[in-house]
C-alpha positions as CSV (number, residue, x, y, z in Angstrom):
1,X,0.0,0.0,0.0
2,X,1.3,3.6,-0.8
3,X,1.8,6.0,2.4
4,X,-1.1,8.3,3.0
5,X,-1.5,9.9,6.1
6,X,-5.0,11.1,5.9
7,X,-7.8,10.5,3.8
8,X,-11.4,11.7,3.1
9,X,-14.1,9.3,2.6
10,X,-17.7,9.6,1.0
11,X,-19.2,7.7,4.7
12,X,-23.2,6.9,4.5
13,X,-23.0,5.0,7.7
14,X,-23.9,2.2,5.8
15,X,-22.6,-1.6,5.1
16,X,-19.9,-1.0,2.5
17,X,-18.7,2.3,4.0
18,X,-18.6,1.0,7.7
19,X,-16.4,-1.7,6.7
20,X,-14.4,0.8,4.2
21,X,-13.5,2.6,7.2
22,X,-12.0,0.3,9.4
23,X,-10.3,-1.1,6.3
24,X,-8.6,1.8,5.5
25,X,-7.2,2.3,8.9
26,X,-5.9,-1.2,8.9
27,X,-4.4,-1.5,5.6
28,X,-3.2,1.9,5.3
29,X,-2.4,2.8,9.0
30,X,-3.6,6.4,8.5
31,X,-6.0,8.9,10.1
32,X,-9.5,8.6,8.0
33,X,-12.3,12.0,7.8
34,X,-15.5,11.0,6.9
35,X,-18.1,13.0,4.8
36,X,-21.9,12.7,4.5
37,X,-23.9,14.7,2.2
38,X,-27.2,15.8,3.6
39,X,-29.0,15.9,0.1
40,X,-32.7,15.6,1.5
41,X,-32.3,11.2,1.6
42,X,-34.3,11.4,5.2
43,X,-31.1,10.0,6.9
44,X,-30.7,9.9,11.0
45,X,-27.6,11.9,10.9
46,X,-26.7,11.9,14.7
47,X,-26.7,7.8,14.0
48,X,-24.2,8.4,11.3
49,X,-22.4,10.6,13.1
50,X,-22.5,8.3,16.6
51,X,-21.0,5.3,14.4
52,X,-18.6,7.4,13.0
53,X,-16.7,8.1,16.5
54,X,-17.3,4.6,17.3
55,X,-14.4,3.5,15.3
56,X,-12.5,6.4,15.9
57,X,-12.7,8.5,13.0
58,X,-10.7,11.7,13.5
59,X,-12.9,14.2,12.1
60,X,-16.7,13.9,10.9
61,X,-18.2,16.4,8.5
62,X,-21.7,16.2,8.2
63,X,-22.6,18.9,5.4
64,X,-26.5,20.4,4.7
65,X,-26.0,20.4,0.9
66,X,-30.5,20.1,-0.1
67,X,-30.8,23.7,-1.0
68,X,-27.3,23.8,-3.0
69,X,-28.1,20.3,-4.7
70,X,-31.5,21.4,-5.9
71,X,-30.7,25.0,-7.0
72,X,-27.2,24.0,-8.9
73,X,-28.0,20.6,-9.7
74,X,-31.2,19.6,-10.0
75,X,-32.7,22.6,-11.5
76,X,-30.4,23.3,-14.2
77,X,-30.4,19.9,-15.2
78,X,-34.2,19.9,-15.3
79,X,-34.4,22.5,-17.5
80,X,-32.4,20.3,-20.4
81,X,-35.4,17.7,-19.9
82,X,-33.2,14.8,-19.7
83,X,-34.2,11.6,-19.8
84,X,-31.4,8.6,-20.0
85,X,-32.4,6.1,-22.4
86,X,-36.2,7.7,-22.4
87,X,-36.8,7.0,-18.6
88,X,-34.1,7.6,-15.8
89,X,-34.6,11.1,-14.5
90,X,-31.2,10.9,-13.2
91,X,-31.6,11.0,-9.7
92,X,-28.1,9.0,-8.4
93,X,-26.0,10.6,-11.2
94,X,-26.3,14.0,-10.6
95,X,-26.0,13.9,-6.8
96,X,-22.2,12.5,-7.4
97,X,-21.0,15.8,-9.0
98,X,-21.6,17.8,-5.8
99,X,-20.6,14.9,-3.4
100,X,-17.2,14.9,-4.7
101,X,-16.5,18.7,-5.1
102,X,-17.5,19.0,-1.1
103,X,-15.2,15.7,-0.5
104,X,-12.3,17.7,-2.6
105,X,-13.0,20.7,-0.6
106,X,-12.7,18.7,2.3
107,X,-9.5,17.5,2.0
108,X,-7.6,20.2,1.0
109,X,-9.4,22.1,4.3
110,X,-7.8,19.3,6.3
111,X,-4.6,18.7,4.0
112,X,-5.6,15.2,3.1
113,X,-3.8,13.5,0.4
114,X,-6.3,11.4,-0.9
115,X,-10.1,10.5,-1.0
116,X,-12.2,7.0,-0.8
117,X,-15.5,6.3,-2.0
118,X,-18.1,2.7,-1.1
119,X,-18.5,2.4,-5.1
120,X,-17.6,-0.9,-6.9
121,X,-15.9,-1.8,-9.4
122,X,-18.9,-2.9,-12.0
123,X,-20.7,0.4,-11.5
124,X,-21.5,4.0,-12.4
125,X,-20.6,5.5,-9.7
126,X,-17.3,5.1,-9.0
127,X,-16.5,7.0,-12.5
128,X,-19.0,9.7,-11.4
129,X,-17.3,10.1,-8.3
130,X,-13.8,9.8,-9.7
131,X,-13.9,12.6,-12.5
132,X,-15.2,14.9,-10.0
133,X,-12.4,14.4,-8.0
134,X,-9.8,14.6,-10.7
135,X,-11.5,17.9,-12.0
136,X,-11.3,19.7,-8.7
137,X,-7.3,18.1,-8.2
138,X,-6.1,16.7,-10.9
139,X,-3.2,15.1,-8.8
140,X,-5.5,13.9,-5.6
141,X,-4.9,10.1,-4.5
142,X,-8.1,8.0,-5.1
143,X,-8.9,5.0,-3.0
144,X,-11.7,2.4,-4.3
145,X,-11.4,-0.3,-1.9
146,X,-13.8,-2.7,-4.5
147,X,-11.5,-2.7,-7.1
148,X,-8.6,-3.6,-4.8
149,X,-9.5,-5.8,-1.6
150,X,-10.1,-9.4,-1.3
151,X,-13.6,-9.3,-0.8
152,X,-16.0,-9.6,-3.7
153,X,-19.5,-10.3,-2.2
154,X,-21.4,-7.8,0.4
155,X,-21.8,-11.2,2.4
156,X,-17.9,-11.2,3.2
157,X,-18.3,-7.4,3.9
158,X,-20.9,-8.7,6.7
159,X,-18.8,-11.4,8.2
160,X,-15.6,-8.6,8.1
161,X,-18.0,-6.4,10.2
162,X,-19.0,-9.3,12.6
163,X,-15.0,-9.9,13.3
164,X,-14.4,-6.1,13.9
165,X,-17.2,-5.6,15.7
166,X,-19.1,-3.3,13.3
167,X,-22.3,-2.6,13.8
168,X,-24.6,-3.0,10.9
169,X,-28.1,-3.3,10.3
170,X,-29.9,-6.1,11.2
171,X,-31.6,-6.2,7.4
172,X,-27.8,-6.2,6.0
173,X,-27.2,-9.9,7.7
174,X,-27.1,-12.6,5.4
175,X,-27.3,-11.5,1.9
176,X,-28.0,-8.4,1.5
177,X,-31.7,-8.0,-0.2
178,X,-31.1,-4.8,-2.4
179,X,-28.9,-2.1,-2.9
180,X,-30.7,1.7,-1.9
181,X,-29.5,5.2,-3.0
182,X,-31.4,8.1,-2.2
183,X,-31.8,12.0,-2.0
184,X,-34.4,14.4,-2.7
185,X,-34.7,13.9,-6.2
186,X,-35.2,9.9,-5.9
187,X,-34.2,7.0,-4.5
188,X,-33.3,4.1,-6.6
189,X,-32.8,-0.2,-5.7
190,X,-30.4,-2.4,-7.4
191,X,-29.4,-5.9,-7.1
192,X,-30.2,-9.6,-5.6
193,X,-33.9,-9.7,-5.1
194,X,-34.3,-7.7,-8.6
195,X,-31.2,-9.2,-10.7
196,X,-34.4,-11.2,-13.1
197,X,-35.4,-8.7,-15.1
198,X,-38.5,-10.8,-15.8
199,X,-39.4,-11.4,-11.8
200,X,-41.5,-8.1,-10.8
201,X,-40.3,-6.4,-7.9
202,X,-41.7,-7.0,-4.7
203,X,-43.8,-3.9,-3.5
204,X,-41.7,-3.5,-0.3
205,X,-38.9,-2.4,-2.9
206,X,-40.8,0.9,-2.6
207,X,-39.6,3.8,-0.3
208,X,-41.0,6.7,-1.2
209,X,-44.8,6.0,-3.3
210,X,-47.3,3.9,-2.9
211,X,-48.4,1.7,-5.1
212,X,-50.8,3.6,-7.3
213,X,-53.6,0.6,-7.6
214,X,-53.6,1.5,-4.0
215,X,-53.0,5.4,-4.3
216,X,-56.1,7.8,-3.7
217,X,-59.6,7.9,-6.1
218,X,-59.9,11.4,-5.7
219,X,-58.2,13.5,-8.6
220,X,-55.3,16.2,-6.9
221,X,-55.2,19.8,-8.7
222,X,-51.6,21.0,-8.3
223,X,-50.5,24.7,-10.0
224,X,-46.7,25.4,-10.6
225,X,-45.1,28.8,-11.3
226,X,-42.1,28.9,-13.6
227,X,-39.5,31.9,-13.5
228,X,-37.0,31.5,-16.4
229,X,-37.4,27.8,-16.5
230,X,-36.9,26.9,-12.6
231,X,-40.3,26.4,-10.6
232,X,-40.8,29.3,-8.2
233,X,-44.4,28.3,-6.7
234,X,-46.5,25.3,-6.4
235,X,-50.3,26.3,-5.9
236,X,-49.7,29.9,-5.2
237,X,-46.9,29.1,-3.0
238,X,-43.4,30.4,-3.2
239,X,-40.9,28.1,-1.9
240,X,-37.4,27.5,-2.4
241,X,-35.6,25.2,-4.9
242,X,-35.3,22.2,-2.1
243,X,-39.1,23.0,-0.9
244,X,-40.8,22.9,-4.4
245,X,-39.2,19.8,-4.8
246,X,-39.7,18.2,-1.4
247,X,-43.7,19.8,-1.6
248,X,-44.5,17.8,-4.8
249,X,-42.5,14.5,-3.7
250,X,-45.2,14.4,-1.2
251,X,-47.9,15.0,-3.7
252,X,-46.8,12.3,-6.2
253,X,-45.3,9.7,-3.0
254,X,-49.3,10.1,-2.0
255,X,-50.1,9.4,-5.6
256,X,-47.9,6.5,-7.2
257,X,-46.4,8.8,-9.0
258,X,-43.1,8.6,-10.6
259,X,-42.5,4.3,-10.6
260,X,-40.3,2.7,-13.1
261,X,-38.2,-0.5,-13.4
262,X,-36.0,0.0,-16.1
263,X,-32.7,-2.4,-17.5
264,X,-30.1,0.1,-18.5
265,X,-27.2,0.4,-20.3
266,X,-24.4,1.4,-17.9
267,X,-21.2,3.6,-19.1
268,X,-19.0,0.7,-17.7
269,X,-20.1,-1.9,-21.0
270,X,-23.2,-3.9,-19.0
271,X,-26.7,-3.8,-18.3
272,X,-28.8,-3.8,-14.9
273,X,-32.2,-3.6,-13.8
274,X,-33.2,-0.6,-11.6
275,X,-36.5,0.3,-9.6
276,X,-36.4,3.8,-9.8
277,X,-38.8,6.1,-7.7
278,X,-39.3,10.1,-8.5
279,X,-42.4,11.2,-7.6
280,X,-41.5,14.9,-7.5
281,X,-39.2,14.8,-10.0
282,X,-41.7,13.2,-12.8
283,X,-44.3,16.3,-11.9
284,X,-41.5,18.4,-12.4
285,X,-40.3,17.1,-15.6
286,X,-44.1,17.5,-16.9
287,X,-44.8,20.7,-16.1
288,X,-41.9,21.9,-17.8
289,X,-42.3,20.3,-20.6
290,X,-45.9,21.8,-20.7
291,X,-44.8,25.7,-20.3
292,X,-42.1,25.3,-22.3
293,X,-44.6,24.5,-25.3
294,X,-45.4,28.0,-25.1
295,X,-42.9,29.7,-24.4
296,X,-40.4,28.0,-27.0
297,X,-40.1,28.5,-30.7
298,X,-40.9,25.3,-32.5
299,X,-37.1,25.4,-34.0
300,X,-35.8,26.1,-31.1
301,X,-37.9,23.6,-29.1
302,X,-36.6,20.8,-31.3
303,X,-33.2,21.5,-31.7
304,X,-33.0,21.8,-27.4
305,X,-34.9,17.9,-27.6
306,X,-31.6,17.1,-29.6
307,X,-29.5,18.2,-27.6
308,X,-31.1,16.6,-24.3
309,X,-30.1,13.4,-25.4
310,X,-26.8,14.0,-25.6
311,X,-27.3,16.0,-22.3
312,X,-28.5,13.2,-20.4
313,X,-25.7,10.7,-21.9
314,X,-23.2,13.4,-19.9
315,X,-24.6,13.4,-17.0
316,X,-25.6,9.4,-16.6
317,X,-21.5,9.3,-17.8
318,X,-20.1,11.4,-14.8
319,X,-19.0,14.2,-16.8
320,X,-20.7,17.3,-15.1
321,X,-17.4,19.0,-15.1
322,X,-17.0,18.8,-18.7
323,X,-15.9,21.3,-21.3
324,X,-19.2,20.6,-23.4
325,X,-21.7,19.7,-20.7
326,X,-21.0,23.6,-20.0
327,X,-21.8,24.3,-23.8
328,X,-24.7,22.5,-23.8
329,X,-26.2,24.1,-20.7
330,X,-25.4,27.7,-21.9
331,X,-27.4,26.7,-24.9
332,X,-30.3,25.6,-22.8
333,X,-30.2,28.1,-20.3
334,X,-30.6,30.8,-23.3
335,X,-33.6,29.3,-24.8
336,X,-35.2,29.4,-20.8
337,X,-35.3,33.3,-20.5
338,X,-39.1,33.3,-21.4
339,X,-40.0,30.0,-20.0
340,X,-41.9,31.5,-17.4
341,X,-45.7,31.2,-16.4
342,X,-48.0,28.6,-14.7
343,X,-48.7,25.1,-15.1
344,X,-52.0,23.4,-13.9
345,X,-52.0,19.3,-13.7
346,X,-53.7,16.5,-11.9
347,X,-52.6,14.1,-10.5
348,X,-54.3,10.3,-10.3
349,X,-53.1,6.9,-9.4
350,X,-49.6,7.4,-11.2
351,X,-50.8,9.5,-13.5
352,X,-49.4,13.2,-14.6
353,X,-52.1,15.1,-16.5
354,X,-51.5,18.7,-17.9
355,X,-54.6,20.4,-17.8
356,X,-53.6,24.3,-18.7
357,X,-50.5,26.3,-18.8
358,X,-50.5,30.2,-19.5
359,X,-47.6,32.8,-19.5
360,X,-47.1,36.4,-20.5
361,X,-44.7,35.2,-23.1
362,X,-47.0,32.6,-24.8
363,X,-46.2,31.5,-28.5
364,X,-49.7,30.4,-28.7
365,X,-51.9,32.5,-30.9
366,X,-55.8,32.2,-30.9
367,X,-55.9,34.1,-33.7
368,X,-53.9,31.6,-35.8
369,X,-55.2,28.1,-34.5
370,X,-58.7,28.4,-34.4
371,X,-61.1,26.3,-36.6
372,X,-63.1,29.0,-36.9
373,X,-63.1,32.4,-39.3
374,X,-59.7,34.7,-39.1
375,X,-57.8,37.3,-41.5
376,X,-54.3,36.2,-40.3
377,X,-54.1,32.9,-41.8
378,X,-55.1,32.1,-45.5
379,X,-55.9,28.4,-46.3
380,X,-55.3,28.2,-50.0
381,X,-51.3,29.1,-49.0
382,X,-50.7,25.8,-47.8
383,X,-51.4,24.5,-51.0
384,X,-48.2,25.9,-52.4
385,X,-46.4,25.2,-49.0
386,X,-47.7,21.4,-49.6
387,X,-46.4,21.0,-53.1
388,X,-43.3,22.6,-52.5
389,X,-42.3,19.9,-49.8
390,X,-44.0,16.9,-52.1
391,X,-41.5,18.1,-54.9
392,X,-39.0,15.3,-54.2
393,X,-41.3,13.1,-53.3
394,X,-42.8,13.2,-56.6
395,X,-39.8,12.8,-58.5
396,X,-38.9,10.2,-56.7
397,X,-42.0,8.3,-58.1
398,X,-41.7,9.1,-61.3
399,X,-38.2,7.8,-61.2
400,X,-40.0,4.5,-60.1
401,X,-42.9,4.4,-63.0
């Protein structure tokens, strides 16, 4: 093992992080910080923090990061519409960004020479993590104790805990049911119990919705209020960034709103089955779609759809801190200076239905699209229009004949 004095780690007080920590101090005899993001997951913090000292961690940062996450994560994300493969709202990928540029920060406060993280070796993460790291100091140590112990099943991780004395959950004993992630934006579980992509996932998978054959019969009006394409309000209320958010996870938990089970195709080369649960998130998404097809110019709305593909594909990739993930959200950010306005929807038994959206800056011209009599709009012009884009189409079939 290389000498390293001190080191930072990414610590959720979980299994794989427990036994991370008294791994490094063994292996690498050096003194190890631990940092937990507070990014609205609903963790008991004072638990972390109390198993923490247990084994003697020198310093324990515990930071408050919801507001920030929402407001310079979350949001500006949203307003690129991304979807990953046509479903994942992103939720675990764009948390890792922020995670590692407070763990960064961390280290240099406390002169650390390198950072740890509970990722494995088969998964997203630890790329997400490790870019953001190498972004903020290019020459920081990384530790990823998966891709470098002896221990290749969460099983051994339990019996290492039982011979340290590390407490763990009792559901972690045995094999371990499912892998959880969570924040505000989602939470998301992976592994053993859902590995069959063909066996349906038991309901007690779900955290944070209910199942929506169970949800509510009565139909939920919810109004949101759009300020340059970041909510502002939600029914008349102005909350922050981490409020909105946190306001309509409750609406659509209550609701079965925001459920999917999705196999994906994972930057690392394989594919794994996730259930995925965004309740505030998939309201969010929505209703910005909805104002923005007012407020955008068709052209301009299209081209933006083009580029959120390639938008998501950066984010689910790790590569916040990139050169054209910048380029792309300058782009996006200038086509959201008139997306402003209120959205109404309602909300049933999983469902998200846009019912109205208005805003000062509305594309949408009476006028033109009614059915009935106007003096804008001539009818016989689109004859010409019509022929004009046939033209190749008709020599094409007289090419045939």
């Amino acid at each position: 093992m290389k000498k390293i004095n001190k080191v930072v780690l990414a610590y959720s007080g979980g299994l794989d992080t427990s036994v991370i920590l008294r791994w490094l101090k063994e292996n690498y005899q050096c003194e190890v910080v631990t940092f937990t993001a507070d990014l609205g997951q609903e963790e008991d913090f004072a638990a972390v923090e109390a198993k923490a000292k247990q084994q003697g961690t020198s310093e324990i940062f515990i930071e408050d990061l919801k507001e920030e996450f929402v407001k310079d994560y979350v949001f500006p994300m949203f307003r690129a519409n991304p979807l990953y493969e046509g479903y994942y709202l992103l939720g675990t990928a764009i948390a890792r960004p922020l995670i590692a540029k407070k763990q960064i920060e961390i280290a240099q406060q406390v002169n650390a020479e390198a950072v740890s993280h509970g990722a494995t070796g088969k998964g997203n993460d630890q790329i997400r993590f490790e870019l953001g790291y190498y972004y903020h100091q290019a020459d920081i140590e990384i530790i990823s104790p998966w891709r470098i112990w002896d221990m290749n099943s969460r099983l051994e991780l339990v019996k290492y805990a039982d011979q340290h004395n590390i407490e763990i959950a009792k559901d972690k004993r045995g094999e371990q049911p499912f892998s959880i992630d969570a924040n505000v934006l989602h939470s998301s579980a992976e592994g053993k119990v859902l590995e069959d992509p063909f066996v349906e996932a038991p309901e007690y998978v779900y955290t944070r919705s209910v199942s929506p054959f169970e949800a509510p019969n009565e139909i939920e009006e919810v109004t949101i209020d759009f300020k340059s394409g970041d909510a502002c309000a939600v029914n008349g209320k102005t909350l922050s960034p981490y409020q909105i958010l946190e306001k309509l996870n409750t609406i659509g938990g209550k609701h079965g709103v925001g459920r999917i089970d999705l196999v994906e195709n994972r930057f690392i080369g394989m594919k794994s089955r996730g259930i995925y649960e965004t309740p505030g998130g998939t309201i969010l998404y929505h209703a910005h779609r909805a104002i923005e097809s007012i407020t955008l110019d068709k052209e301009a709305a299209h081209t933006k759809d083009d580029a959120s593909h390639r938008y998501a594909k950066l984010i689910y990739n790790g590569l916040w801190f990139s050169p054209e993930r910048d380029m792309l959200q300058a782009m996006i950010d200038q086509t959201q200076n008139n997306v402003s306005g209120k959205v109404r929807l309602k909300i049933y038994k999983g469902n998200v239905m846009i019912t109205g959206r208005e805003s000062p800056f509305s594309l949408y011209n009476t006028d033109l699209a009614t059915f009935e009599d106007d003096n804008i709009y001539s009818q016989q012009d689109a004859e010409g229009f019509i022929k004009l884009n046939a033209l190749r189409l008709r020599n094409l079939r007289q090419d045939k004949e």
